[in-house]
C-alpha positions in Angstrom: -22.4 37.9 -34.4 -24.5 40.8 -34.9 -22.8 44.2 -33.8 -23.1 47.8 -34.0 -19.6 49.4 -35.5 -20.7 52.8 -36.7 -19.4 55.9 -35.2 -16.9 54.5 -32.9 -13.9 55.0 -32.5 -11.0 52.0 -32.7 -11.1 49.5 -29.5 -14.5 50.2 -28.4 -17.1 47.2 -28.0 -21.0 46.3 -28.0 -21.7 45.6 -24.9 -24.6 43.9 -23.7 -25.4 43.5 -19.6 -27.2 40.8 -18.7 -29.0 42.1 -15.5 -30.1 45.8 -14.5 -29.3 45.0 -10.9 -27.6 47.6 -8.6 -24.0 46.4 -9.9 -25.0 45.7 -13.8 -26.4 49.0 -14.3 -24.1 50.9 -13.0 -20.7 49.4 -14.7 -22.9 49.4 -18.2 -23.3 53.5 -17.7 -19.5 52.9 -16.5 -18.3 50.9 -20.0 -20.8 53.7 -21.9 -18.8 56.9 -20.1 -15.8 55.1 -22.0 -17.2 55.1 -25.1 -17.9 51.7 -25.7 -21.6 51.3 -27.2 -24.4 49.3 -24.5 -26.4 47.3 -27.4 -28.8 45.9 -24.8 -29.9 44.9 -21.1 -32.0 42.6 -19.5 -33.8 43.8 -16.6 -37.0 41.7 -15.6 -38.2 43.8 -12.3 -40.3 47.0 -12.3 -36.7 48.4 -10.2 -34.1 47.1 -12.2 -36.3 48.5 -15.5 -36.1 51.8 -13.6 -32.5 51.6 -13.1 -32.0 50.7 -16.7 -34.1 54.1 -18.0 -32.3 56.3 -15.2 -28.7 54.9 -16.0 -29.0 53.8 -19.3 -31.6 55.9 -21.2 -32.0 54.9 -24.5 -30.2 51.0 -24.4 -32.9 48.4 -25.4 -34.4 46.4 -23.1 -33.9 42.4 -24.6 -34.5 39.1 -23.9 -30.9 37.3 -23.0 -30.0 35.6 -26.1 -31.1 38.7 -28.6 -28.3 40.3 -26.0 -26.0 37.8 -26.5 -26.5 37.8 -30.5 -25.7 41.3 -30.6 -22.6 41.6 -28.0 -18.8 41.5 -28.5 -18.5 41.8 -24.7 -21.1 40.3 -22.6 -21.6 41.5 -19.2 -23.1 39.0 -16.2 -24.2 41.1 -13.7 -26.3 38.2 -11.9 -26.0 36.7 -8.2 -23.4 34.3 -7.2 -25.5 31.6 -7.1 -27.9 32.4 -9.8 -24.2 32.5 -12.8 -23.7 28.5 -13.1 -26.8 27.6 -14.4 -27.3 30.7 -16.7 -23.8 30.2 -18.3 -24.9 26.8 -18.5 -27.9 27.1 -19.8 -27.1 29.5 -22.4 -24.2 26.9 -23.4 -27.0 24.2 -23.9 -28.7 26.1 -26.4 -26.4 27.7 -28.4 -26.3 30.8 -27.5 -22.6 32.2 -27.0 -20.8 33.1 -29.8 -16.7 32.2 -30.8 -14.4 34.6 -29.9 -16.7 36.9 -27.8 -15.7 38.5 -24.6 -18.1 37.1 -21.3 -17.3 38.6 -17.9 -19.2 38.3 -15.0 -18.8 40.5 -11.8 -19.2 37.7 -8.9 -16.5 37.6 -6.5 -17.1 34.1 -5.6 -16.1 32.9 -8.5 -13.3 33.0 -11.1 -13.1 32.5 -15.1 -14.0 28.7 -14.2 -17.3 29.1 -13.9 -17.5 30.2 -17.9 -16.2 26.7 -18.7 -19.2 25.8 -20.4 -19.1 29.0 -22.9 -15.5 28.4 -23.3 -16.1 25.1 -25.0 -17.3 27.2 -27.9 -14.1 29.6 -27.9 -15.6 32.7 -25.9 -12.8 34.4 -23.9 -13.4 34.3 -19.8 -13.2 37.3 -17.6 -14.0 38.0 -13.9 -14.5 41.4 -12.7 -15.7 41.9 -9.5 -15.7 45.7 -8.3 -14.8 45.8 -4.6 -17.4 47.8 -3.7 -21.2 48.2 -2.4 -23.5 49.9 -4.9 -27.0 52.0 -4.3 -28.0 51.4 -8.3 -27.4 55.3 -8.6 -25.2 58.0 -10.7 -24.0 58.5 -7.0 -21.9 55.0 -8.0 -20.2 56.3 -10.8 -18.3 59.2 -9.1 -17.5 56.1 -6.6 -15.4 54.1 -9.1 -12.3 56.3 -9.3 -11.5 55.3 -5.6 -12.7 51.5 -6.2 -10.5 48.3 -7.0 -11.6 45.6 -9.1 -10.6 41.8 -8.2 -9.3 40.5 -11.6 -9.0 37.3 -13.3 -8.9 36.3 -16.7 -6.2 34.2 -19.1 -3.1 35.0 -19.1 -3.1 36.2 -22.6 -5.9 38.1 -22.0 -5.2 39.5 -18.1 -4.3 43.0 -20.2 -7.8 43.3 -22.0 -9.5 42.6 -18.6 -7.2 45.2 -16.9 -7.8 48.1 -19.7 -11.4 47.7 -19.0 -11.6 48.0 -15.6 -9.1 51.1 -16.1 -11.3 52.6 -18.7 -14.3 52.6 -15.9 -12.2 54.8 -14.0 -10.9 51.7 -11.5 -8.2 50.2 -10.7 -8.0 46.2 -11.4 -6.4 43.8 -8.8 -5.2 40.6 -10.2 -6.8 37.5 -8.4 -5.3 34.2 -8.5 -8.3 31.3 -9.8 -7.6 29.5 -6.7 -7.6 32.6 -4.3 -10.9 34.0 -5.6 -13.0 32.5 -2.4 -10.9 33.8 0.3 -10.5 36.9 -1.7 -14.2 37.2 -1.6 -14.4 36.1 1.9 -12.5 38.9 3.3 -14.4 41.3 1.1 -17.7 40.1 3.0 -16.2 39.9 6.3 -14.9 43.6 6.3 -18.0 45.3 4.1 -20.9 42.9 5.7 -19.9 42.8 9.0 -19.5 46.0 9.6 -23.0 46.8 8.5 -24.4 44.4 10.6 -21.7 45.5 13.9 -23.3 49.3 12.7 -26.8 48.3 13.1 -26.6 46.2 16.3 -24.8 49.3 17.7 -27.2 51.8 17.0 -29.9 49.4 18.1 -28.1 49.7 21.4 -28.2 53.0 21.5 -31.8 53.4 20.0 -32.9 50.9 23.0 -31.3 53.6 26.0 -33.3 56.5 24.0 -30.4 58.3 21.8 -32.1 60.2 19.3 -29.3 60.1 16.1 -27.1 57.5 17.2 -25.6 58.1 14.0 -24.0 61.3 15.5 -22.3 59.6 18.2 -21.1 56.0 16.0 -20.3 57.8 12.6 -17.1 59.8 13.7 -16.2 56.8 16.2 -16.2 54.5 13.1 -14.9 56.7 10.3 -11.7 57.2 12.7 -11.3 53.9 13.7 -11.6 52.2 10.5 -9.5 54.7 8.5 -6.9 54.2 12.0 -7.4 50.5 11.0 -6.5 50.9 7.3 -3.4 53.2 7.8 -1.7 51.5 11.0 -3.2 48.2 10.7 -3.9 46.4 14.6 -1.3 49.0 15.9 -4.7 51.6 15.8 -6.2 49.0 18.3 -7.8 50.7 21.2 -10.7 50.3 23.9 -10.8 47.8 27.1 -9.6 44.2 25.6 -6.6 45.7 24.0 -5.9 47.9 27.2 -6.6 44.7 29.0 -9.2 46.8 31.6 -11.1 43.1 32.3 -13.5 44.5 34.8 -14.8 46.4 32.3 -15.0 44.1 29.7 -17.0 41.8 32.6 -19.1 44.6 32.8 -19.9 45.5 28.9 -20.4 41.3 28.9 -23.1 41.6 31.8 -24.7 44.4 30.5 -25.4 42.6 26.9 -27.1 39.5 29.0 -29.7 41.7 30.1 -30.8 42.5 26.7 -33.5 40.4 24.5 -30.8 40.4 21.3 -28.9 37.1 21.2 -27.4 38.3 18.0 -25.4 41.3 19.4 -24.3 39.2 22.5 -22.8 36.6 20.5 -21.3 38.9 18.4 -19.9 41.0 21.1 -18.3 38.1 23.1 -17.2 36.3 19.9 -15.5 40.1 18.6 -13.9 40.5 21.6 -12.5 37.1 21.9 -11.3 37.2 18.7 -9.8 40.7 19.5 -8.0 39.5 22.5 -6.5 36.2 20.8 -5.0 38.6 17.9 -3.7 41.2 20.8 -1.6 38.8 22.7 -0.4 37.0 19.3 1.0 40.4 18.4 2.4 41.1 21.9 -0.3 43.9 22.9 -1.6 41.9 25.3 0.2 38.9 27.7 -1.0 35.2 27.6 -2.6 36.0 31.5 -4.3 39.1 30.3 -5.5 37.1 27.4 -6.5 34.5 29.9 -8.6 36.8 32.1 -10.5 38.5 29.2 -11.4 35.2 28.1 -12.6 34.1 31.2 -14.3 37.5 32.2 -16.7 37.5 28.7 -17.7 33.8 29.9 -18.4 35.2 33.5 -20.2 38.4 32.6 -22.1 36.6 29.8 -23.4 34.6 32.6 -22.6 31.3 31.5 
């Protein structure tokens, strides 16, 4: 393979990143802060060319496999759905090298998803930063309080770790057969709570508040960091005090409005919450009972 040596030090890599998305862009500027020299990217999009210029000024733009020619690590910063193919379609014709580094940052996946580049003797890695990115330098002051989830070969786990230490993170080792799940609760805690944000504030938008950013951004900074330190202990609000009345009432209230969305959310959230209350002895099996049955009678149904 074709690489650039000169004037670095011991250790450090060509890197190449395959795709100038959000995530890409920001770990290549990451691996480049550590010294390690970014011998190309891909970016197809007038945005992810921006992102390229503004994170990585002076990196070539290439075609994928003048990238992969070039590379001692190769980084696949593509979507979940979009890696398969493009690992095997590089595979198909030729393109990945023996003995070179590929790791991808999907969190769906694990190293298994390389298999058809490790036929020809590259070395697997999956890094997936546990964290949403905005494609800015703002990301890169982010990464010191990030976690990575980590898998690679056992005899390799240590080369995966250093570099998602040298980026300032700190790696999480990840289990092959754990990375769904893993991924799943990622989603569930970092999606959800966008979407719970933005039904809220529509809530709030609809009854004329102004900034209902002032009133929900404290509420939700408390309750998650609460949530984080104390775990369902920082539980609070009517289902967990078991108040059903008013839980009746917050259930009528939603079936007066035009979203669907937020009332199934609401009366699926606060089912779930009551279920994990009285498993953990917050709540008694008849309180449990009468939530249940006041979010079916307030929802109307």
């Amino acid at each position: 393979m074709t690489t650039a040596r000169t004037s670095r030090r011991p250790g450090r890599l060509g890197v190449g990143v395959i795709g100038a998305g959000k995530v890409g862009a920001v770990l290549g500027a990451a691996l480049r802060a550590a010294e390690h020299a970014i011998v190309g990217v891909s970016a197809v999009s007038e945005a992810s060319r921006e992102r390229a210029e503004n994170l990585l000024p002076g990196v070539p733009v290439l075609e994928i496999p003048d990238i992969i020619e070039r590379s001692e690590l190769v980084l696949l910063a593509v979507p979940d759905d979009a890696l398969p193919d493009l690992v095997a379609g590089l595979a198909a014709v030729g393109a990945w090298q023996p003995g070179q580094l590929v790791a991808h940052t999907s969190g769906r996946h694990g190293i298994g998803v390389l298999d058809p580049a490790c036929a020809v003797g590259v070395i697997p890695l999956a890094l997936h930063p546990a964290m949403t990115f905005t494609g800015m330098s703002l990301d890169l002051t982010r990464l010191p309080d990030c976690s990575f989830g980590v898998s690679a070969p056992v005899a390799v786990l240590p080369v995966a770790q250093a570099l998602v230490v040298e980026m300032g993170a700190e790696p999480v080792v990840i289990e092959e057969e754990h990375r769904v799940l893993y991924h799943v609760a990622l989603a569930h805690a970092s999606n959800h709570l966008v979407t719970i944000a933005a039904q809220s504030t529509q809530l709030l938008t609809d009854i004329g508040v102004e900034r209902p950013d002032r009133l929900l951004g404290p509420l939700m900074r408390a309750s998650l960091e609460n949530a984080l330190s104390a775990g369902e202990g920082a539980l609070t609000g009517p289902v967990a005090r078991g108040d059903v009345g008013t839980v009746a009432a917050h259930a009528a209230a939603l079936a007066g409005q035009d979203s669907e969305d937020i009332r199934i959310a609401f009366r699926e959230l606060a089912s779930a919450t009551s279920r994990r209350a009285v498993d953990r002895g917050l709540l008694t099996e008849e309180q449990g009972r009468a939530i249940e049955a006041a979010l079916i009678i307030g929802d109307g149904n």
